[in-house]
TORKOL-4160 file (C-alpha; in steps of 0.2 Angstrom, whole numbers, padded with zeros to 4 digits, m for minus):
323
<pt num="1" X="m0022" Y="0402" Z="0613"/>
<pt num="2" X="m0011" Y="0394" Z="0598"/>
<pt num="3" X="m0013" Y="0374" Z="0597"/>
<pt num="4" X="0004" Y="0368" Z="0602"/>
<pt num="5" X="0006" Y="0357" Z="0584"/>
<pt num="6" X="0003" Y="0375" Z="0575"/>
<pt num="7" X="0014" Y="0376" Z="0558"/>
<pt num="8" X="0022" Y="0393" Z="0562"/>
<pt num="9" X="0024" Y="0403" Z="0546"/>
<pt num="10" X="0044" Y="0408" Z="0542"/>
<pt num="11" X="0037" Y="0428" Z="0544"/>
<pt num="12" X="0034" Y="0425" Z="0563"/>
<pt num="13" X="0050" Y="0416" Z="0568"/>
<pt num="14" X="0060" Y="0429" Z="0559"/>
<pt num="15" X="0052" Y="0443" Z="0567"/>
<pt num="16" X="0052" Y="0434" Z="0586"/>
<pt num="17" X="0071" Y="0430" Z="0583"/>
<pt num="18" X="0074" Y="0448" Z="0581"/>
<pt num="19" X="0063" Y="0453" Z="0595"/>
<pt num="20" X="0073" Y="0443" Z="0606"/>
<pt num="21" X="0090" Y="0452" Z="0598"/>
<pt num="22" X="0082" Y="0468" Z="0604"/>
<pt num="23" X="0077" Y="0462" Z="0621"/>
<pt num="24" X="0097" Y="0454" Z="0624"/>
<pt num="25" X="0103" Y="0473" Z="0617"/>
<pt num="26" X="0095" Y="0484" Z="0630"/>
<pt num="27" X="0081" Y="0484" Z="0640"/>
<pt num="28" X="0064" Y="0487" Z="0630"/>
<pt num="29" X="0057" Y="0507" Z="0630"/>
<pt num="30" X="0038" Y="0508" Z="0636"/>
<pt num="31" X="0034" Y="0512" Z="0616"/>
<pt num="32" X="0045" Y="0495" Z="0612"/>
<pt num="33" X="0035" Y="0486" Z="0626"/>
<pt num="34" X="0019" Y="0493" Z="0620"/>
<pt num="35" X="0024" Y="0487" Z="0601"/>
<pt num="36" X="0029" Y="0470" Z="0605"/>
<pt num="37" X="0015" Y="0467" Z="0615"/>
<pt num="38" X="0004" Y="0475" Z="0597"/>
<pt num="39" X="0015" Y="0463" Z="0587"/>
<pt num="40" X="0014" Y="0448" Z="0600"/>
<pt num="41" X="m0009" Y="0450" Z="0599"/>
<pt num="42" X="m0008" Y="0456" Z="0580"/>
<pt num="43" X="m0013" Y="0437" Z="0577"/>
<pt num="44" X="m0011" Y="0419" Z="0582"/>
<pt num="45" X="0005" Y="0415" Z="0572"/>
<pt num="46" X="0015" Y="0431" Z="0581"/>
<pt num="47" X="0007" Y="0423" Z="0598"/>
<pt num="48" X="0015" Y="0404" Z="0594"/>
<pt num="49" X="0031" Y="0412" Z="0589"/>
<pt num="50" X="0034" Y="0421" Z="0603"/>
<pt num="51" X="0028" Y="0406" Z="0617"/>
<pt num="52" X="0044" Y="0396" Z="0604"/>
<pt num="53" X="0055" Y="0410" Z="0608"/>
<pt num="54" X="0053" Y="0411" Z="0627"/>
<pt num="55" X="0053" Y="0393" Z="0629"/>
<pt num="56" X="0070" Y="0393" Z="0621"/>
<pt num="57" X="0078" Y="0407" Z="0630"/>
<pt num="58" X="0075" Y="0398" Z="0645"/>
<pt num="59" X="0085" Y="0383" Z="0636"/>
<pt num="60" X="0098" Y="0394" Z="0633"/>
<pt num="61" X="0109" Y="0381" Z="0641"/>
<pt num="62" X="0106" Y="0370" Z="0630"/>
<pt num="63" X="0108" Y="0381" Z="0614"/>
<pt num="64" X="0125" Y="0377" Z="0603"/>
<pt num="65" X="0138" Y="0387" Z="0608"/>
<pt num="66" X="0140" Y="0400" Z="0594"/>
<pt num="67" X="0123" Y="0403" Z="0592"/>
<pt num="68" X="0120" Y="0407" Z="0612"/>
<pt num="69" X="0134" Y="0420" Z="0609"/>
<pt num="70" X="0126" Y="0429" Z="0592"/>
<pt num="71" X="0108" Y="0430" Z="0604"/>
<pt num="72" X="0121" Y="0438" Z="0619"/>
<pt num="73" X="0131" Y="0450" Z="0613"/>
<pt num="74" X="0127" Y="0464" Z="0600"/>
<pt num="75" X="0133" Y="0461" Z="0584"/>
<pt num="76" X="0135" Y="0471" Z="0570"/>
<pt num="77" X="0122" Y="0473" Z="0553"/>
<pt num="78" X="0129" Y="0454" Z="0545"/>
<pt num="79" X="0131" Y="0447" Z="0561"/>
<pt num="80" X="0114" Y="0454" Z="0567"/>
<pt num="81" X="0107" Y="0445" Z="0552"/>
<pt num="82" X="0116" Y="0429" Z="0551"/>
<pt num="83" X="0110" Y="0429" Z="0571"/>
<pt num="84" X="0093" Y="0431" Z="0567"/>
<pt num="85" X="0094" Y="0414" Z="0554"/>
<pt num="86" X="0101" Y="0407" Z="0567"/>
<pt num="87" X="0089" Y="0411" Z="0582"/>
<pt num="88" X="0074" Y="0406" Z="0568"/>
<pt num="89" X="0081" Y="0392" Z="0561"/>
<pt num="90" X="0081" Y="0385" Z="0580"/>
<pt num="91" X="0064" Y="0393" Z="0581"/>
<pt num="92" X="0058" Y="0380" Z="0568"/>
<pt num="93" X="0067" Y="0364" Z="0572"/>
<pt num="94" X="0065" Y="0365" Z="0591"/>
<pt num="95" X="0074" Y="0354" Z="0601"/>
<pt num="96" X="0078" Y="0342" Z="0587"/>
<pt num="97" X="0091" Y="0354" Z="0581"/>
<pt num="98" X="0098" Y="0357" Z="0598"/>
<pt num="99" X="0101" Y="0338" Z="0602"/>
<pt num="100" X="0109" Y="0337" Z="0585"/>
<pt num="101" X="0120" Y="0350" Z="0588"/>
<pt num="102" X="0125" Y="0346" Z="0602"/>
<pt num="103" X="0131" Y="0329" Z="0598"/>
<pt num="104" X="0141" Y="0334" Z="0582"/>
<pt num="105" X="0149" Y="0349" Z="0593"/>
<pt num="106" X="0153" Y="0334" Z="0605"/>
<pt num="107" X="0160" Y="0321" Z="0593"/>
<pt num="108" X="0171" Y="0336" Z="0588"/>
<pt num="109" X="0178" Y="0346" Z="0601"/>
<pt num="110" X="0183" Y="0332" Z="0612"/>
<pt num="111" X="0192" Y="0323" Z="0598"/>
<pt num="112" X="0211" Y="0324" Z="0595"/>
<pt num="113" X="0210" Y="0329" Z="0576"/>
<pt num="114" X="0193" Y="0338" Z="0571"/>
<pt num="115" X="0186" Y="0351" Z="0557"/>
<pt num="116" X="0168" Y="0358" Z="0558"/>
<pt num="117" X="0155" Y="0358" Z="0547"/>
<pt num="118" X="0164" Y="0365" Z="0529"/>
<pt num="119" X="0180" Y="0364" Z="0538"/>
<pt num="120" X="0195" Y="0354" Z="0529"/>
<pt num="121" X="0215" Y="0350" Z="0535"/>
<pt num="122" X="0229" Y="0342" Z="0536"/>
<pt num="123" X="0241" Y="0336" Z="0550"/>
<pt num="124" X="0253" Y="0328" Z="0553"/>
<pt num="125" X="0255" Y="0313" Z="0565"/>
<pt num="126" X="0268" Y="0307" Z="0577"/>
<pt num="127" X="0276" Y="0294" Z="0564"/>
<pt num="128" X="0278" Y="0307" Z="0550"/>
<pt num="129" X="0261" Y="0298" Z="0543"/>
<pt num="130" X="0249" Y="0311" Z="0536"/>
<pt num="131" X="0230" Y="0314" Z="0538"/>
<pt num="132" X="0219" Y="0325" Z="0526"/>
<pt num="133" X="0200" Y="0329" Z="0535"/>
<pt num="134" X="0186" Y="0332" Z="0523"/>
<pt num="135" X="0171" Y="0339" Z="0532"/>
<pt num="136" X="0164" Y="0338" Z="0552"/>
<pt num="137" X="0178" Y="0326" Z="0554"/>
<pt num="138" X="0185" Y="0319" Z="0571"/>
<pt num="139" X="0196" Y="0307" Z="0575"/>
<pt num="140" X="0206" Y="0300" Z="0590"/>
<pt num="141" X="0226" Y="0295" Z="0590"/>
<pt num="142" X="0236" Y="0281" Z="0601"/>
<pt num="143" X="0251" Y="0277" Z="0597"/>
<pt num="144" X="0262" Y="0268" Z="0607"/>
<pt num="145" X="0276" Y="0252" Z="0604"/>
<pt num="146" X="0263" Y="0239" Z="0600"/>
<pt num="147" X="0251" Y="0249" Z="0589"/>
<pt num="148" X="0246" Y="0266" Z="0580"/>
<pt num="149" X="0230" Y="0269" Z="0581"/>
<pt num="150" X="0217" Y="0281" Z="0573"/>
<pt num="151" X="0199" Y="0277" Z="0578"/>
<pt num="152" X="0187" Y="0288" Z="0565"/>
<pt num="153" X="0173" Y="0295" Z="0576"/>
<pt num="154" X="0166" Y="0304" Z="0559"/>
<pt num="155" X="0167" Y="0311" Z="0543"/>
<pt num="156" X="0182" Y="0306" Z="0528"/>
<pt num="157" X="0198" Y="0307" Z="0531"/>
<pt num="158" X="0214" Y="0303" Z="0517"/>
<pt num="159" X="0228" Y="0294" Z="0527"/>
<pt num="160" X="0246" Y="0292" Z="0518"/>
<pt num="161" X="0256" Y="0281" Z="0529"/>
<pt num="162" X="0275" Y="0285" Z="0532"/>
<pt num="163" X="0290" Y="0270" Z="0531"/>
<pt num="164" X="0292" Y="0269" Z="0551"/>
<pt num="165" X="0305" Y="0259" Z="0563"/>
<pt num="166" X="0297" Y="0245" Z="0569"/>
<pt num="167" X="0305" Y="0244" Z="0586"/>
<pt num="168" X="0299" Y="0264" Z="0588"/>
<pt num="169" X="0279" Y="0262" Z="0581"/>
<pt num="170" X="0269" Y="0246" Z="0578"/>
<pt num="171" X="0258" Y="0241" Z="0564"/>
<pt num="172" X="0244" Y="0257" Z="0560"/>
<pt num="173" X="0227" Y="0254" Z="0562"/>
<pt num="174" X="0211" Y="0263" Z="0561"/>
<pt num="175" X="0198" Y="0258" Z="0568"/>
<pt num="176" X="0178" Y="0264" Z="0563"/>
<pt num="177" X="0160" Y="0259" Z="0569"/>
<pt num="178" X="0161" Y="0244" Z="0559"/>
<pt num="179" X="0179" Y="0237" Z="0559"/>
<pt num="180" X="0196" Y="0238" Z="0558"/>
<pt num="181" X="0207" Y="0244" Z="0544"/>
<pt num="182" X="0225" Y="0238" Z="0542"/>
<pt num="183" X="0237" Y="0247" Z="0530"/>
<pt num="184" X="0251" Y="0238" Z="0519"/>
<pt num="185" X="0260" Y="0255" Z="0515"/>
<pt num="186" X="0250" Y="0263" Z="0506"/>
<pt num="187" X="0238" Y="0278" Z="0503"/>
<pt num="188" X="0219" Y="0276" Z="0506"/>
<pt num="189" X="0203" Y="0287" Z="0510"/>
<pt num="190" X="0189" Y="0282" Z="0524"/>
<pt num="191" X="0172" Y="0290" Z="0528"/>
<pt num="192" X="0161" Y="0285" Z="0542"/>
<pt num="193" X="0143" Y="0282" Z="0535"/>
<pt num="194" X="0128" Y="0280" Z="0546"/>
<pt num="195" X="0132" Y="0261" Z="0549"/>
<pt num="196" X="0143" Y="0259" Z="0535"/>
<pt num="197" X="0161" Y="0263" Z="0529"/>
<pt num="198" X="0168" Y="0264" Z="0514"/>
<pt num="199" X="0185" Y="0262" Z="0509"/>
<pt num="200" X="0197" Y="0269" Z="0494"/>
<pt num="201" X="0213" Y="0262" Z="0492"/>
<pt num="202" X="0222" Y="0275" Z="0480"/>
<pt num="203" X="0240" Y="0264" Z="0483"/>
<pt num="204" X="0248" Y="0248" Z="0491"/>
<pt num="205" X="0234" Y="0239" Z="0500"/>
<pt num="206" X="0223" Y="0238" Z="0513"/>
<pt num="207" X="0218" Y="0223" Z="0527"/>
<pt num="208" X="0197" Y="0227" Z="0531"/>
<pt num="209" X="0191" Y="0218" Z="0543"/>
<pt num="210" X="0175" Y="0219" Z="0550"/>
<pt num="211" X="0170" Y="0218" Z="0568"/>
<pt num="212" X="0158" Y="0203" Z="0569"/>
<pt num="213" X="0161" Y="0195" Z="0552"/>
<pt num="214" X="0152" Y="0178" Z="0548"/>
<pt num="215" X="0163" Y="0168" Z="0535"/>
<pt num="216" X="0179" Y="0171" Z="0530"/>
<pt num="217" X="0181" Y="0185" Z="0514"/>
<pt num="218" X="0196" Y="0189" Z="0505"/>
<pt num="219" X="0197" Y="0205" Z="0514"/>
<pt num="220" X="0214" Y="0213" Z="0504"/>
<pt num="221" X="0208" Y="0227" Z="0496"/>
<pt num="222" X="0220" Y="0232" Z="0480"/>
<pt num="223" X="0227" Y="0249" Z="0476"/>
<pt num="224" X="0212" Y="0256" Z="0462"/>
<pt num="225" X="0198" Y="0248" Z="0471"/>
<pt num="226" X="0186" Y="0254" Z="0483"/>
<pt num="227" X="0173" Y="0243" Z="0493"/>
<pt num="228" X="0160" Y="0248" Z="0507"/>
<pt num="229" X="0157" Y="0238" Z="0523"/>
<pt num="230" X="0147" Y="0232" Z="0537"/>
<pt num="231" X="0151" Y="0227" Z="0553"/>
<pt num="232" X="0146" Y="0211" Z="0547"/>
<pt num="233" X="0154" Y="0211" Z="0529"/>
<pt num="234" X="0162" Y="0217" Z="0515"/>
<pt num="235" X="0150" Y="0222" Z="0500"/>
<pt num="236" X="0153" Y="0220" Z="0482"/>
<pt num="237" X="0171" Y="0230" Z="0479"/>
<pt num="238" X="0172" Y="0242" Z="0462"/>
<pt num="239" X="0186" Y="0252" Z="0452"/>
<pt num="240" X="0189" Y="0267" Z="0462"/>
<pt num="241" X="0179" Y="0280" Z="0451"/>
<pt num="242" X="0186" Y="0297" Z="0452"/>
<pt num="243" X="0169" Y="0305" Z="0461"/>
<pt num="244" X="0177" Y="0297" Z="0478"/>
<pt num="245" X="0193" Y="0306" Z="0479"/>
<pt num="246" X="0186" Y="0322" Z="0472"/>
<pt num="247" X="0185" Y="0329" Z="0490"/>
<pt num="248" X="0202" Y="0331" Z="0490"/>
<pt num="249" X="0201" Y="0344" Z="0479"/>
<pt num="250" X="0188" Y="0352" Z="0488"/>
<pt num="251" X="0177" Y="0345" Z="0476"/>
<pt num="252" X="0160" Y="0336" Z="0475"/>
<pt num="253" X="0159" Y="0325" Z="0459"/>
<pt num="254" X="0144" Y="0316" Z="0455"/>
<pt num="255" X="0136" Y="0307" Z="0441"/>
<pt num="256" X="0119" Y="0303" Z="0438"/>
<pt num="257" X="0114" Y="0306" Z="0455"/>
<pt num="258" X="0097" Y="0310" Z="0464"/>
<pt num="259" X="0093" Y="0328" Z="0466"/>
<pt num="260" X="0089" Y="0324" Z="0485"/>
<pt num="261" X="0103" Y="0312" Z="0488"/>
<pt num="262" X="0115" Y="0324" Z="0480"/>
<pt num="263" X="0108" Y="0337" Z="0494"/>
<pt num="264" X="0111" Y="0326" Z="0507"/>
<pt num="265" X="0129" Y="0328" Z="0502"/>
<pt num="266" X="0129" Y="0347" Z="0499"/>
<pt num="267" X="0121" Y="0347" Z="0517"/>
<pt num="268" X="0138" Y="0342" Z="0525"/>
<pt num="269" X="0147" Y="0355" Z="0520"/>
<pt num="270" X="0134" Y="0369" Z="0526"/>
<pt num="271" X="0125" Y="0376" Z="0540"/>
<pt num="272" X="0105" Y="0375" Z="0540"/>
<pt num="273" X="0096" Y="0367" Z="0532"/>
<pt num="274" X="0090" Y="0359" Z="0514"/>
<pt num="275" X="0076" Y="0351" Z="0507"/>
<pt num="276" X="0070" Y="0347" Z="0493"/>
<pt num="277" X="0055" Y="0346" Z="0484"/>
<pt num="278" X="0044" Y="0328" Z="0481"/>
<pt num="279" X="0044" Y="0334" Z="0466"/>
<pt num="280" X="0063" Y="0335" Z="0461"/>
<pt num="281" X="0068" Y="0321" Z="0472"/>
<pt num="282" X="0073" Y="0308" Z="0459"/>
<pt num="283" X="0081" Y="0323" Z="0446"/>
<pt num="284" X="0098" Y="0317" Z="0441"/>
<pt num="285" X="0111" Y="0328" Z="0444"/>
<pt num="286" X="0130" Y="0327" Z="0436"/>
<pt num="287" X="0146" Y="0339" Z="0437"/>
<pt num="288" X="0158" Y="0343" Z="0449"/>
<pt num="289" X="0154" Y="0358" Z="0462"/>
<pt num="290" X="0165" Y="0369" Z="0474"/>
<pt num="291" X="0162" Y="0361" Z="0491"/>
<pt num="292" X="0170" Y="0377" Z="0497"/>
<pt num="293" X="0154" Y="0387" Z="0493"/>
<pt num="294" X="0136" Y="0381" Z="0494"/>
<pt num="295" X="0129" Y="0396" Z="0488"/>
<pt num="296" X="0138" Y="0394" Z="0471"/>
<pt num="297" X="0132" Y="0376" Z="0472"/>
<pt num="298" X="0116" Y="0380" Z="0473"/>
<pt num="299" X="0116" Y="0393" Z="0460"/>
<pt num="300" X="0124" Y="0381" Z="0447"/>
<pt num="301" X="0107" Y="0369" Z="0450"/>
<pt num="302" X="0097" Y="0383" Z="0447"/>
<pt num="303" X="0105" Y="0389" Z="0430"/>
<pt num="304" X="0109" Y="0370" Z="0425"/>
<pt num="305" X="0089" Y="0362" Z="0431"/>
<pt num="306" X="0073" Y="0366" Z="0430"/>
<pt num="307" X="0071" Y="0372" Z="0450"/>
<pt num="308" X="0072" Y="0387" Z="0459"/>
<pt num="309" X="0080" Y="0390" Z="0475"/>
<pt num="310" X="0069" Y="0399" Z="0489"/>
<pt num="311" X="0080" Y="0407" Z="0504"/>
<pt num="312" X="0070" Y="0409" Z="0521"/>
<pt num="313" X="0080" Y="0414" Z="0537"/>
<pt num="314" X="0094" Y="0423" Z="0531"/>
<pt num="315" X="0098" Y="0406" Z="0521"/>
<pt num="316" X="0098" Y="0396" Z="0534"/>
<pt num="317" X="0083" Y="0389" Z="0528"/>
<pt num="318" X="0083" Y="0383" Z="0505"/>
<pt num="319" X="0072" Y="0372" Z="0496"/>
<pt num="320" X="0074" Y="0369" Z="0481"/>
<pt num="321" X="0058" Y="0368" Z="0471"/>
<pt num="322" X="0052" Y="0366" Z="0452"/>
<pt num="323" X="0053" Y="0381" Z="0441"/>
């Protein structure tokens, strides 16, 4: 019997996953029964990946909901394989991915104004103001006579406020983890961090406020400036550097940055997942990259650093190793 804390190779998973596609297509032939059972006692890694794979069908509730589809219906050859990532991927991760899944697909799809993972758009609110979403974006609206207010559940947003009447809308707010953000017409940028925001006032100014602040701050933050903030306080502001707004142009600018933090950022705009090698961890990366395709993002590393890129899972699963 395989020990429960087994490392499974990435051969296994792929070939469970499609055993599991081939079990949801049709019902099994007594020669494709006799073979899966081979495959299943060919050796203790087939037997490990299998006892994953049963164990998550019968979690199929609690499986996202795109990926239960791919494992439910039959797809064709691309899908098949992109299904198969999928179904290994979650093979892998376990029930860590599940739960993270499902959190994001919450924040998002209850949300007034969302984009998935990759996603970007642009809408329009009630006031005429505007709202660009970057990436796995969410975000609630309220407006009503005595305030307009966006609260930011994740991801960057560009807001561009519109010249309203002030017996029609109140003063606009948005509202983040950490505080509270009041325009003074003007144009400005926000992204939710893991308990941090960060500001970018591009024009007019902007009133950050932050929810449980200890002393008093001049908290009037100028058009060309950009500042990041606690829910305790605001942090050493800076010019606005032009790698903060890049995302607007569906671009991810960066300078001087570490290899793995710079993944980190690549990870928002794609499915599956990344890693990089201890070894290239610290490797400083610069340019601007196309957030609109990770694959040719990872290709430019590849032909601009000394690593290579390994795909596993239908590329679902990349590190990025030295060369």
């Amino acid at each position: 019997m395989p020990e429960s804390n087994q490392k499974i190779p990435l051969r296994a998973l792929e070939e469970a996953a499609e055993w599991l596609l081939k079990l949801q297509d049709a019902p099994l032939s007594n020669l494709e029964q006799q073979t899966l059972l081979d495959w299943q006692q060919a050796n203790t890694d087939n037997q490990a990946a299998w006892e994953k794979a049963q164990r998550l069908m019968h979690g199929m509730a609690q499986m996202p909901k795109d990926i239960a589809g791919a494992v439910l219906n039959r797809a064709d050859d691309e899908g098949r394989r992109l299904a198969i990532g999928k179904l290994a991927l979650l093979l892998a991760a376990g029930p860590t991915i599940w739960g993270g899944s499902k959190l994001v697909e919450s924040q998002q799809w209850s949300a007034d104004y969302r984009t998935t993972k990759g996603g970007f758009s642009s809408v329009t609110l009630p006031d005429g103001s505007t709202v660009k979403l970057n990436t796995a974006t969410a975000f609630d609206i309220q407006f009503n006579p005595t305030h307009r207010l966006l609260t930011l559940r994740e991801g960057e947003i560009e807001i561009v406020t519109a010249p309203v009447n002030s017996k029609q809308f109140g003063p606009f707010l948005v509202s983040t983890q950490e505080g509270e953000l009041m325009p003074l017409g003007t144009r400005f940028t926000v992204r939710q961090h893991q308990e941090m925001t960060h500001l970018v006032v591009i024009e007019g100014r902007v009133k950050a406020t932050p929810k449980q602040a200890t002393q008093h701050q001049n908290n009037i933050i100028e058009a060309g400036q950009e500042v990041s903030f606690s829910r305790y306080q605001l942090h050493a502001r800076k010019a606005l550097r032009p790698e903060s707004t890049a995302w607007l142009q569906r671009m991810l600018a960066v300078h001087n940055m570490p290899l793995s933090t710079f993944i980190n950022e690549v990870s928002r705009y794609r499915h599956g997942l990344l890693r990089v090698s201890p070894k290239l961890a610290e490797l400083t990366i610069s340019g601007s990259f196309p957030t609109t395709n990770t694959d040719t993002i990872l290709t430019m590393l590849s032909h601009t650093y000394p690593l290579t890129v390994s795909r596993h899972l239908g590329g679902y699963w990349v590190t990025l190793e030295a060369s």
